[in-house]
C-alpha positions in Angstrom: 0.0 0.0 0.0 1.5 3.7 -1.2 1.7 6.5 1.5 0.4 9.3 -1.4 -2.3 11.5 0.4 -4.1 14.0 -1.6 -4.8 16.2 1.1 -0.9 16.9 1.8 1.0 20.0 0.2 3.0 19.4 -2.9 6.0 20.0 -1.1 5.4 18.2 2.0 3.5 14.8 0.1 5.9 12.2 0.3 6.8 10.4 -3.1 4.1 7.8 -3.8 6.5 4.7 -3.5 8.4 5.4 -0.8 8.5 3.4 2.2 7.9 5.8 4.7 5.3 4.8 7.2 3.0 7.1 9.0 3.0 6.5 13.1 -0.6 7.4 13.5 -2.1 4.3 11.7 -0.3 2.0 14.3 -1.4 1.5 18.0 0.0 -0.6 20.5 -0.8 -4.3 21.0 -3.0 -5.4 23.3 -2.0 -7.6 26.3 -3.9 -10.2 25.3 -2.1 -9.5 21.5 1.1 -10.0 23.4 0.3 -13.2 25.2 -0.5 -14.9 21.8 3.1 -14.9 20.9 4.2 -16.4 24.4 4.6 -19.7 22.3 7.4 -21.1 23.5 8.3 -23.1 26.8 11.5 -22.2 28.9 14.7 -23.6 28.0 15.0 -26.9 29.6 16.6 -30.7 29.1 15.0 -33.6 28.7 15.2 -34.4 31.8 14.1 -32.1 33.9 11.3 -31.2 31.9 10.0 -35.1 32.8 11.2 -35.1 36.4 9.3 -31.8 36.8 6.0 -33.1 35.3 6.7 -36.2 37.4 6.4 -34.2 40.7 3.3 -32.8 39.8 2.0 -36.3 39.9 0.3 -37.0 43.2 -0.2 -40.2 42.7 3.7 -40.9 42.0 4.9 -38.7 44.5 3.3 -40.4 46.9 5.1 -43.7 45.6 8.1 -42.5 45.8 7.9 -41.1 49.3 6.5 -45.0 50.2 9.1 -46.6 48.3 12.1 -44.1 50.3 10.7 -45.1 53.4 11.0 -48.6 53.1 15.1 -48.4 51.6 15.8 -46.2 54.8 14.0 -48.5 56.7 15.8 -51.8 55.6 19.0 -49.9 55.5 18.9 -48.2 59.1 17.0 -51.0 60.9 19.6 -53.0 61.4 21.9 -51.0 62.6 19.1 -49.6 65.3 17.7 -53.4 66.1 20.0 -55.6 68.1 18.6 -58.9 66.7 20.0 -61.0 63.8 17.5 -62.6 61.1 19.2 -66.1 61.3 20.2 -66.7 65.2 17.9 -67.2 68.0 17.1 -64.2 70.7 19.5 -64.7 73.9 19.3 -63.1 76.9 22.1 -62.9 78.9 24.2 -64.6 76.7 21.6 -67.8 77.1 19.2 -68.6 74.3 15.8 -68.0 75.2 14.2 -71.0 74.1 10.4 -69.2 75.3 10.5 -66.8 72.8 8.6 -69.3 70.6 5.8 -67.4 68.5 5.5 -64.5 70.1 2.6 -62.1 69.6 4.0 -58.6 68.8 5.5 -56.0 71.1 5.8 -58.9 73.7 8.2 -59.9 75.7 9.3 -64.1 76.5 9.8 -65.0 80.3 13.6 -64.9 80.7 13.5 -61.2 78.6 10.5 -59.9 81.2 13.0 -61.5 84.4 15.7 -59.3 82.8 12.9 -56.2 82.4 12.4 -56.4 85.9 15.9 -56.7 87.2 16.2 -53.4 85.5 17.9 -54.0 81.9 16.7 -52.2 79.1 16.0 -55.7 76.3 14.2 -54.4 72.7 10.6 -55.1 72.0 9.7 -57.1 69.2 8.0 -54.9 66.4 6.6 -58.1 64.8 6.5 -60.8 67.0 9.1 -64.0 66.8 9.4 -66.9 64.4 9.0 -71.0 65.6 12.2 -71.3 65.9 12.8 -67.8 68.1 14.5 -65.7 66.0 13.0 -62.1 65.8 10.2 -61.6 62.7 10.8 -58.1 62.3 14.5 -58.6 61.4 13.5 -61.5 59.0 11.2 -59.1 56.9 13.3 -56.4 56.3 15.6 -58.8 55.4 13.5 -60.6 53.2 12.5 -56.8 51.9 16.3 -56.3 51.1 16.4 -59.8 48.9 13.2 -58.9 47.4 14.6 -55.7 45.9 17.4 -56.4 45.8 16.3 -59.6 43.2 13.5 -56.9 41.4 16.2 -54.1 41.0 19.2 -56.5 39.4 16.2 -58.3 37.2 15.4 -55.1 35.9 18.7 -54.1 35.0 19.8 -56.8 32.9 16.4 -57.3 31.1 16.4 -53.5 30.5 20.0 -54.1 28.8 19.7 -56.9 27.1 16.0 -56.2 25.7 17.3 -52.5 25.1 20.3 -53.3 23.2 18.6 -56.0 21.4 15.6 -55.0 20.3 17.0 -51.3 18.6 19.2 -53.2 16.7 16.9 -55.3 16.0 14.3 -52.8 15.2 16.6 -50.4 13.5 18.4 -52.6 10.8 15.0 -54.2 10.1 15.5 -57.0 6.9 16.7 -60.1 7.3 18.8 -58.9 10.6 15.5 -58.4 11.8 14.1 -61.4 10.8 16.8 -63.1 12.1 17.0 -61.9 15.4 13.5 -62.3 15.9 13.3 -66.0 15.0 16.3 -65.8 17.9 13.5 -64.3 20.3 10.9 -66.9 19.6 12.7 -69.9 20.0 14.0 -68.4 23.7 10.3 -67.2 24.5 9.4 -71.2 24.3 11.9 -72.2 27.0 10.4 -72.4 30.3 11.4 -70.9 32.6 10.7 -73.1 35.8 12.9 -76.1 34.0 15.3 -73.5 33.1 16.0 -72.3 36.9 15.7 -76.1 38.2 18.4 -77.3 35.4 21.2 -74.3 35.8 20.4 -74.4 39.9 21.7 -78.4 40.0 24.5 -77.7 37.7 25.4 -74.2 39.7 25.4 -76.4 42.7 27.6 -79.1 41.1 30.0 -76.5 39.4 29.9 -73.2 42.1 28.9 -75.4 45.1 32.2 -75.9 47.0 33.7 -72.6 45.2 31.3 -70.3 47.0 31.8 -71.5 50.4 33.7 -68.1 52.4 32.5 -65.6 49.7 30.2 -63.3 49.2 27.9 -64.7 46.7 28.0 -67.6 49.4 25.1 -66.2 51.0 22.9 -65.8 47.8 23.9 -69.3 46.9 23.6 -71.1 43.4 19.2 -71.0 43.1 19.4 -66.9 43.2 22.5 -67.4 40.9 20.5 -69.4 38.7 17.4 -67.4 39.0 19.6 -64.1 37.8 20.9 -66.6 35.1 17.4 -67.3 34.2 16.6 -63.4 34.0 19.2 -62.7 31.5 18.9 -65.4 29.3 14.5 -65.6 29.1 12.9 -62.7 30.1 14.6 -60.1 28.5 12.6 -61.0 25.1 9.3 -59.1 26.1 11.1 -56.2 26.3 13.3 -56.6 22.9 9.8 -56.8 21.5 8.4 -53.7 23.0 11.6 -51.9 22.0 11.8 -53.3 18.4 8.1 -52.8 18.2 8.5 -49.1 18.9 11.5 -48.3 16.8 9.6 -49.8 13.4 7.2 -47.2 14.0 9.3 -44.6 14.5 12.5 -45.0 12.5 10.2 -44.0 9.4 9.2 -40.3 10.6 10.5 -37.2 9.4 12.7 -36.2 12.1 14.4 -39.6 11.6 14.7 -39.5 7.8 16.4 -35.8 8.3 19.0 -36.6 10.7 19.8 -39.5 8.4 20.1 -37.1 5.3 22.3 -34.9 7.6 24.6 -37.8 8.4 23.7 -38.4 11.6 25.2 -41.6 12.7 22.9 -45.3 13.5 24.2 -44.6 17.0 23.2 -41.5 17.4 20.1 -41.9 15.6 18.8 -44.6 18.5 20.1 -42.7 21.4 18.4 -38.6 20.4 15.7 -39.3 18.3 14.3 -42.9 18.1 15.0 -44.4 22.1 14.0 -41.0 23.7 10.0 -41.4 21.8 10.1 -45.0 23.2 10.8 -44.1 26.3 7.1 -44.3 27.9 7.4 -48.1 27.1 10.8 -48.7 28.2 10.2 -47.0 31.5 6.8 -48.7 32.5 8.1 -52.2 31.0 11.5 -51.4 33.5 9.2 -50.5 36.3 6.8 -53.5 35.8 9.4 -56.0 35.8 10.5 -55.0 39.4 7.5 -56.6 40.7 7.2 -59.3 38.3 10.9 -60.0 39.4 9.6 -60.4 42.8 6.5 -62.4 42.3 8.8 -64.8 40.6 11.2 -65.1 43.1 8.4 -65.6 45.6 6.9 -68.6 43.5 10.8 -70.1 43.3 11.5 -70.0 46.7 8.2 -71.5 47.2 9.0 -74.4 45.9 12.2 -74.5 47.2 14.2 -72.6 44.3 14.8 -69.3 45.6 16.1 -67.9 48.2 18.5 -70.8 50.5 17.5 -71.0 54.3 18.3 -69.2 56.8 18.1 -65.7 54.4 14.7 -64.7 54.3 12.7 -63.0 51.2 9.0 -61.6 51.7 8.1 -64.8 49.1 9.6 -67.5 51.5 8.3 -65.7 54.9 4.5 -65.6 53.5 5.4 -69.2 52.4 6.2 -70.3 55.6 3.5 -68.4 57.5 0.9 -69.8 55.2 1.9 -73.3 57.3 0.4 -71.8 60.6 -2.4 -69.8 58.9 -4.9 -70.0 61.6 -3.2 -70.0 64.7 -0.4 -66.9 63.8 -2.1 -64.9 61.0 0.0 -62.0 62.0 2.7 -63.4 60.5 1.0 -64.0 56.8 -0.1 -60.0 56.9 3.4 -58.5 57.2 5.4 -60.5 54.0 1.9 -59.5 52.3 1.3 -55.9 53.3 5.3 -55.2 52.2 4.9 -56.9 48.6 1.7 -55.3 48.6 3.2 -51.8 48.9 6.6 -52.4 47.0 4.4 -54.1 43.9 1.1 -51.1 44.0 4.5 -48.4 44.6 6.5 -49.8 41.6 3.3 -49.8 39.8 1.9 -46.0 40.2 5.3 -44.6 40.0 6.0 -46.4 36.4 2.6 -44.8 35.1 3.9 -41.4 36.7 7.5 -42.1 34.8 5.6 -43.3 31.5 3.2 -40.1 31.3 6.2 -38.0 32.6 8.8 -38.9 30.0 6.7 -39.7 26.6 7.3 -37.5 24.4 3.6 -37.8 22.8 1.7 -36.9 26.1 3.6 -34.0 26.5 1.9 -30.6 26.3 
Protein backbone atom coordinates (compact mmCIF):
# COMPACT_ATOMS: atom_id res chain seq x y z
CA UNK A 1 0.00 0.00 0.00
CA UNK A 2 1.53 3.75 -1.15
CA UNK A 3 1.74 6.46 1.50
CA UNK A 4 0.38 9.26 -1.39
CA UNK A 5 -2.26 11.49 0.40
CA UNK A 6 -4.07 13.97 -1.56
CA UNK A 7 -4.78 16.18 1.14
CA UNK A 8 -0.86 16.88 1.78
CA UNK A 9 0.96 19.99 0.25
CA UNK A 10 3.04 19.38 -2.92
CA UNK A 11 5.96 20.00 -1.15
CA UNK A 12 5.41 18.23 1.97
CA UNK A 13 3.54 14.85 0.06
CA UNK A 14 5.90 12.24 0.31
CA UNK A 15 6.84 10.39 -3.06
CA UNK A 16 4.12 7.76 -3.76
CA UNK A 17 6.46 4.71 -3.51
CA UNK A 18 8.39 5.42 -0.82
CA UNK A 19 8.50 3.43 2.25
CA UNK A 20 7.94 5.84 4.70
CA UNK A 21 5.35 4.83 7.22
CA UNK A 22 2.98 7.06 8.98
CA UNK A 23 3.01 6.52 13.08
CA UNK A 24 -0.60 7.36 13.54
CA UNK A 25 -2.12 4.29 11.66
CA UNK A 26 -0.35 2.03 14.25
CA UNK A 27 -1.37 1.54 18.01
CA UNK A 28 0.00 -0.57 20.47
CA UNK A 29 -0.82 -4.28 21.00
CA UNK A 30 -2.98 -5.45 23.34
CA UNK A 31 -1.99 -7.56 26.27
CA UNK A 32 -3.88 -10.20 25.29
CA UNK A 33 -2.12 -9.52 21.51
CA UNK A 34 1.13 -10.00 23.39
CA UNK A 35 0.27 -13.23 25.22
CA UNK A 36 -0.53 -14.91 21.83
CA UNK A 37 3.07 -14.85 20.85
CA UNK A 38 4.17 -16.35 24.40
CA UNK A 39 4.58 -19.68 22.33
CA UNK A 40 7.38 -21.13 23.54
CA UNK A 41 8.34 -23.14 26.79
CA UNK A 42 11.50 -22.16 28.94
CA UNK A 43 14.66 -23.56 27.95
CA UNK A 44 15.04 -26.87 29.60
CA UNK A 45 16.59 -30.75 29.07
CA UNK A 46 14.99 -33.65 28.67
CA UNK A 47 15.22 -34.39 31.76
CA UNK A 48 14.13 -32.11 33.88
CA UNK A 49 11.28 -31.23 31.89
CA UNK A 50 10.04 -35.07 32.81
CA UNK A 51 11.21 -35.09 36.44
CA UNK A 52 9.27 -31.77 36.77
CA UNK A 53 5.99 -33.15 35.32
CA UNK A 54 6.71 -36.22 37.41
CA UNK A 55 6.43 -34.20 40.65
CA UNK A 56 3.31 -32.81 39.85
CA UNK A 57 2.00 -36.31 39.88
CA UNK A 58 0.26 -37.00 43.17
CA UNK A 59 -0.19 -40.15 42.67
CA UNK A 60 3.72 -40.95 41.98
CA UNK A 61 4.89 -38.72 44.53
CA UNK A 62 3.35 -40.41 46.95
CA UNK A 63 5.06 -43.71 45.59
CA UNK A 64 8.11 -42.48 45.78
CA UNK A 65 7.88 -41.14 49.32
CA UNK A 66 6.54 -45.03 50.21
CA UNK A 67 9.10 -46.59 48.33
CA UNK A 68 12.14 -44.14 50.32
CA UNK A 69 10.75 -45.13 53.38
CA UNK A 70 10.98 -48.63 53.12
CA UNK A 71 15.14 -48.38 51.64
CA UNK A 72 15.85 -46.16 54.79
CA UNK A 73 13.97 -48.50 56.70
CA UNK A 74 15.82 -51.77 55.62
CA UNK A 75 18.99 -49.87 55.50
CA UNK A 76 18.86 -48.24 59.12
CA UNK A 77 16.97 -51.02 60.93
CA UNK A 78 19.55 -53.03 61.39
CA UNK A 79 21.92 -51.02 62.60
CA UNK A 80 19.13 -49.64 65.35
CA UNK A 81 17.66 -53.36 66.10
CA UNK A 82 20.00 -55.57 68.12
CA UNK A 83 18.59 -58.94 66.71
CA UNK A 84 20.05 -61.03 63.75
CA UNK A 85 17.47 -62.63 61.09
CA UNK A 86 19.22 -66.12 61.31
CA UNK A 87 20.22 -66.71 65.15
CA UNK A 88 17.93 -67.23 68.02
CA UNK A 89 17.15 -64.19 70.73
CA UNK A 90 19.51 -64.68 73.90
CA UNK A 91 19.34 -63.08 76.91
CA UNK A 92 22.15 -62.88 78.88
CA UNK A 93 24.17 -64.63 76.75
CA UNK A 94 21.62 -67.76 77.14
CA UNK A 95 19.22 -68.64 74.29
CA UNK A 96 15.80 -67.95 75.18
CA UNK A 97 14.22 -70.97 74.10
CA UNK A 98 10.36 -69.22 75.33
CA UNK A 99 10.53 -66.75 72.84
CA UNK A 100 8.61 -69.32 70.58
CA UNK A 101 5.79 -67.41 68.45
CA UNK A 102 5.46 -64.50 70.08
CA UNK A 103 2.58 -62.10 69.58
CA UNK A 104 4.05 -58.56 68.79
CA UNK A 105 5.54 -56.05 71.12
CA UNK A 106 5.84 -58.89 73.70
CA UNK A 107 8.17 -59.94 75.69
CA UNK A 108 9.32 -64.08 76.50
CA UNK A 109 9.81 -65.01 80.28
CA UNK A 110 13.58 -64.91 80.71
CA UNK A 111 13.51 -61.20 78.58
CA UNK A 112 10.48 -59.93 81.18
CA UNK A 113 13.04 -61.48 84.36
CA UNK A 114 15.68 -59.35 82.76
CA UNK A 115 12.91 -56.17 82.38
CA UNK A 116 12.39 -56.44 85.92
CA UNK A 117 15.88 -56.72 87.16
CA UNK A 118 16.24 -53.37 85.46
CA UNK A 119 17.93 -54.01 81.88
CA UNK A 120 16.70 -52.16 79.10
CA UNK A 121 15.99 -55.66 76.27
CA UNK A 122 14.18 -54.38 72.71
CA UNK A 123 10.62 -55.09 71.99
CA UNK A 124 9.66 -57.07 69.25
CA UNK A 125 7.98 -54.89 66.44
CA UNK A 126 6.60 -58.14 64.83
CA UNK A 127 6.51 -60.84 66.98
CA UNK A 128 9.14 -64.03 66.84
CA UNK A 129 9.35 -66.91 64.42
CA UNK A 130 8.99 -71.04 65.63
CA UNK A 131 12.18 -71.27 65.86
CA UNK A 132 12.83 -67.78 68.08
CA UNK A 133 14.47 -65.68 65.97
CA UNK A 134 13.04 -62.06 65.77
CA UNK A 135 10.18 -61.57 62.68
CA UNK A 136 10.81 -58.05 62.26
CA UNK A 137 14.47 -58.61 61.36
CA UNK A 138 13.49 -61.51 59.01
CA UNK A 139 11.21 -59.08 56.90
CA UNK A 140 13.27 -56.37 56.33
CA UNK A 141 15.63 -58.80 55.39
CA UNK A 142 13.51 -60.59 53.23
CA UNK A 143 12.50 -56.81 51.86
CA UNK A 144 16.31 -56.29 51.10
CA UNK A 145 16.40 -59.76 48.91
CA UNK A 146 13.19 -58.92 47.37
CA UNK A 147 14.58 -55.71 45.91
CA UNK A 148 17.38 -56.40 45.78
CA UNK A 149 16.32 -59.58 43.20
CA UNK A 150 13.49 -56.89 41.45
CA UNK A 151 16.21 -54.09 40.99
CA UNK A 152 19.24 -56.52 39.40
CA UNK A 153 16.21 -58.27 37.19
CA UNK A 154 15.43 -55.14 35.89
CA UNK A 155 18.73 -54.10 34.96
CA UNK A 156 19.78 -56.78 32.92
CA UNK A 157 16.43 -57.33 31.08
CA UNK A 158 16.41 -53.51 30.48
CA UNK A 159 20.04 -54.12 28.84
CA UNK A 160 19.72 -56.88 27.13
CA UNK A 161 16.04 -56.16 25.75
CA UNK A 162 17.30 -52.45 25.05
CA UNK A 163 20.29 -53.33 23.17
CA UNK A 164 18.65 -56.03 21.40
CA UNK A 165 15.59 -54.95 20.27
CA UNK A 166 17.04 -51.29 18.64
CA UNK A 167 19.19 -53.21 16.65
CA UNK A 168 16.89 -55.29 15.96
CA UNK A 169 14.28 -52.76 15.24
CA UNK A 170 16.63 -50.36 13.55
CA UNK A 171 18.40 -52.56 10.80
CA UNK A 172 15.01 -54.15 10.12
CA UNK A 173 15.50 -57.04 6.88
CA UNK A 174 16.69 -60.06 7.28
CA UNK A 175 18.83 -58.86 10.63
CA UNK A 176 15.49 -58.41 11.76
CA UNK A 177 14.14 -61.40 10.75
CA UNK A 178 16.82 -63.12 12.12
CA UNK A 179 16.97 -61.92 15.39
CA UNK A 180 13.47 -62.33 15.87
CA UNK A 181 13.30 -66.00 14.95
CA UNK A 182 16.32 -65.84 17.88
CA UNK A 183 13.52 -64.32 20.26
CA UNK A 184 10.89 -66.88 19.65
CA UNK A 185 12.71 -69.88 20.02
CA UNK A 186 13.96 -68.43 23.73
CA UNK A 187 10.29 -67.25 24.47
CA UNK A 188 9.38 -71.18 24.30
CA UNK A 189 11.90 -72.17 27.00
CA UNK A 190 10.38 -72.42 30.28
CA UNK A 191 11.42 -70.92 32.64
CA UNK A 192 10.66 -73.07 35.80
CA UNK A 193 12.92 -76.12 33.96
CA UNK A 194 15.31 -73.51 33.06
CA UNK A 195 16.00 -72.27 36.86
CA UNK A 196 15.67 -76.08 38.19
CA UNK A 197 18.40 -77.34 35.44
CA UNK A 198 21.23 -74.26 35.81
CA UNK A 199 20.42 -74.43 39.86
CA UNK A 200 21.67 -78.42 40.01
CA UNK A 201 24.45 -77.72 37.67
CA UNK A 202 25.42 -74.19 39.73
CA UNK A 203 25.42 -76.36 42.73
CA UNK A 204 27.60 -79.07 41.12
CA UNK A 205 29.97 -76.50 39.38
CA UNK A 206 29.92 -73.24 42.10
CA UNK A 207 28.87 -75.44 45.12
CA UNK A 208 32.16 -75.86 47.00
CA UNK A 209 33.66 -72.59 45.22
CA UNK A 210 31.32 -70.26 47.00
CA UNK A 211 31.82 -71.54 50.44
CA UNK A 212 33.68 -68.10 52.40
CA UNK A 213 32.48 -65.64 49.68
CA UNK A 214 30.16 -63.26 49.17
CA UNK A 215 27.92 -64.68 46.68
CA UNK A 216 28.02 -67.60 49.42
CA UNK A 217 25.10 -66.21 50.99
CA UNK A 218 22.89 -65.83 47.80
CA UNK A 219 23.85 -69.32 46.94
CA UNK A 220 23.59 -71.15 43.38
CA UNK A 221 19.23 -70.97 43.12
CA UNK A 222 19.36 -66.91 43.16
CA UNK A 223 22.54 -67.37 40.91
CA UNK A 224 20.53 -69.43 38.72
CA UNK A 225 17.39 -67.45 39.02
CA UNK A 226 19.55 -64.08 37.75
CA UNK A 227 20.88 -66.59 35.06
CA UNK A 228 17.44 -67.34 34.17
CA UNK A 229 16.61 -63.41 34.02
CA UNK A 230 19.17 -62.73 31.49
CA UNK A 231 18.85 -65.45 29.35
CA UNK A 232 14.46 -65.59 29.08
CA UNK A 233 12.90 -62.73 30.14
CA UNK A 234 14.57 -60.08 28.47
CA UNK A 235 12.56 -61.03 25.10
CA UNK A 236 9.28 -59.14 26.12
CA UNK A 237 11.09 -56.17 26.29
CA UNK A 238 13.31 -56.59 22.95
CA UNK A 239 9.84 -56.80 21.54
CA UNK A 240 8.37 -53.66 22.97
CA UNK A 241 11.61 -51.89 22.01
CA UNK A 242 11.79 -53.29 18.37
CA UNK A 243 8.08 -52.75 18.16
CA UNK A 244 8.45 -49.05 18.86
CA UNK A 245 11.49 -48.31 16.77
CA UNK A 246 9.58 -49.78 13.43
CA UNK A 247 7.19 -47.18 13.95
CA UNK A 248 9.27 -44.57 14.53
CA UNK A 249 12.48 -44.97 12.52
CA UNK A 250 10.21 -43.96 9.36
CA UNK A 251 9.22 -40.33 10.58
CA UNK A 252 10.54 -37.19 9.42
CA UNK A 253 12.69 -36.21 12.10
CA UNK A 254 14.41 -39.59 11.62
CA UNK A 255 14.75 -39.48 7.76
CA UNK A 256 16.44 -35.82 8.31
CA UNK A 257 18.96 -36.58 10.71
CA UNK A 258 19.79 -39.46 8.40
CA UNK A 259 20.10 -37.11 5.28
CA UNK A 260 22.27 -34.87 7.55
CA UNK A 261 24.63 -37.79 8.36
CA UNK A 262 23.66 -38.36 11.55
CA UNK A 263 25.22 -41.65 12.68
CA UNK A 264 22.88 -45.31 13.51
CA UNK A 265 24.25 -44.63 16.99
CA UNK A 266 23.24 -41.50 17.42
CA UNK A 267 20.13 -41.90 15.62
CA UNK A 268 18.84 -44.63 18.46
CA UNK A 269 20.15 -42.69 21.35
CA UNK A 270 18.41 -38.57 20.43
CA UNK A 271 15.73 -39.31 18.28
CA UNK A 272 14.31 -42.94 18.09
CA UNK A 273 14.97 -44.42 22.11
CA UNK A 274 13.98 -41.00 23.66
CA UNK A 275 10.03 -41.38 21.80
CA UNK A 276 10.14 -45.03 23.22
CA UNK A 277 10.76 -44.06 26.32
CA UNK A 278 7.09 -44.29 27.89
CA UNK A 279 7.37 -48.12 27.10
CA UNK A 280 10.83 -48.69 28.17
CA UNK A 281 10.24 -47.00 31.51
CA UNK A 282 6.78 -48.74 32.46
CA UNK A 283 8.14 -52.17 31.01
CA UNK A 284 11.52 -51.38 33.49
CA UNK A 285 9.24 -50.50 36.30
CA UNK A 286 6.85 -53.54 35.80
CA UNK A 287 9.39 -56.04 35.82
CA UNK A 288 10.55 -55.05 39.39
CA UNK A 289 7.47 -56.58 40.73
CA UNK A 290 7.25 -59.33 38.29
CA UNK A 291 10.94 -60.04 39.41
CA UNK A 292 9.61 -60.37 42.77
CA UNK A 293 6.48 -62.38 42.34
CA UNK A 294 8.83 -64.81 40.58
CA UNK A 295 11.24 -65.10 43.09
CA UNK A 296 8.41 -65.61 45.61
CA UNK A 297 6.87 -68.58 43.54
CA UNK A 298 10.84 -70.13 43.33
CA UNK A 299 11.55 -69.95 46.72
CA UNK A 300 8.23 -71.48 47.17
CA UNK A 301 8.96 -74.41 45.91
CA UNK A 302 12.20 -74.47 47.21
CA UNK A 303 14.24 -72.65 44.31
CA UNK A 304 14.82 -69.26 45.60
CA UNK A 305 16.12 -67.91 48.16
CA UNK A 306 18.46 -70.79 50.54
CA UNK A 307 17.51 -70.96 54.26
CA UNK A 308 18.29 -69.19 56.80
CA UNK A 309 18.13 -65.72 54.41
CA UNK A 310 14.67 -64.74 54.34
CA UNK A 311 12.74 -62.97 51.23
CA UNK A 312 8.95 -61.57 51.72
CA UNK A 313 8.12 -64.84 49.07
CA UNK A 314 9.56 -67.54 51.49
CA UNK A 315 8.33 -65.66 54.93
CA UNK A 316 4.48 -65.62 53.50
CA UNK A 317 5.44 -69.22 52.39
CA UNK A 318 6.24 -70.34 55.64
CA UNK A 319 3.48 -68.45 57.46
CA UNK A 320 0.88 -69.82 55.17
CA UNK A 321 1.91 -73.30 57.29
CA UNK A 322 0.45 -71.84 60.63
CA UNK A 323 -2.39 -69.85 58.87
CA UNK A 324 -4.88 -69.96 61.55
CA UNK A 325 -3.17 -70.01 64.73
CA UNK A 326 -0.37 -66.87 63.78
CA UNK A 327 -2.12 -64.88 60.96
CA UNK A 328 -0.01 -62.00 62.04
CA UNK A 329 2.65 -63.42 60.52
CA UNK A 330 1.04 -63.98 56.80
CA UNK A 331 -0.06 -59.98 56.89
CA UNK A 332 3.40 -58.51 57.25
CA UNK A 333 5.44 -60.48 53.99
CA UNK A 334 1.85 -59.49 52.32
CA UNK A 335 1.34 -55.86 53.31
CA UNK A 336 5.29 -55.18 52.18
CA UNK A 337 4.91 -56.90 48.60
CA UNK A 338 1.66 -55.30 48.60
CA UNK A 339 3.21 -51.77 48.86
CA UNK A 340 6.56 -52.44 47.04
CA UNK A 341 4.40 -54.09 43.92
CA UNK A 342 1.08 -51.08 43.99
CA UNK A 343 4.51 -48.41 44.62
CA UNK A 344 6.53 -49.75 41.62
CA UNK A 345 3.30 -49.79 39.83
CA UNK A 346 1.85 -46.02 40.21
CA UNK A 347 5.30 -44.63 39.96
CA UNK A 348 6.01 -46.40 36.42
CA UNK A 349 2.58 -44.82 35.15
CA UNK A 350 3.94 -41.42 36.70
CA UNK A 351 7.51 -42.06 34.83
CA UNK A 352 5.55 -43.33 31.51
CA UNK A 353 3.24 -40.08 31.33
CA UNK A 354 6.24 -38.00 32.57
CA UNK A 355 8.77 -38.89 30.01
CA UNK A 356 6.65 -39.73 26.57
CA UNK A 357 7.28 -37.54 24.41
CA UNK A 358 3.56 -37.84 22.85
CA UNK A 359 1.70 -36.94 26.07
CA UNK A 360 3.59 -34.02 26.46
CA UNK A 361 1.93 -30.59 26.32
Amino acid sequence: MSDYNPNIPPKKRPFPFSMQLDPAKFEPATDEEKAQQDVMRESTTFFRDGMRKLFRNPLAVASMIVLIIILITIVIAPLIVPYSYSNMITVNGKRDKSAKNLPPFTYSKLEQQAIDEGQHIFPHIFGTDELCRDYFMRVIYGARVSLAVGFFASLIVLFIGLLYGSIAGYAGGKTDLIMMRIVDIIYSLPDTLMVILLSVVLDQLLGQSLQGTVLASIGPNMLSMFAVFGLLYWVGMARLVRGQILTIKNNEYVLAARAMGASRGRIIRKHILPNCMGVIIISTALQIPSAIFTESFLSFIGLGVQAPMPSLGSLANSARQALQAYPYKMVFPAVGICLIVLSFNLLGDGLRDAFDPKLRK
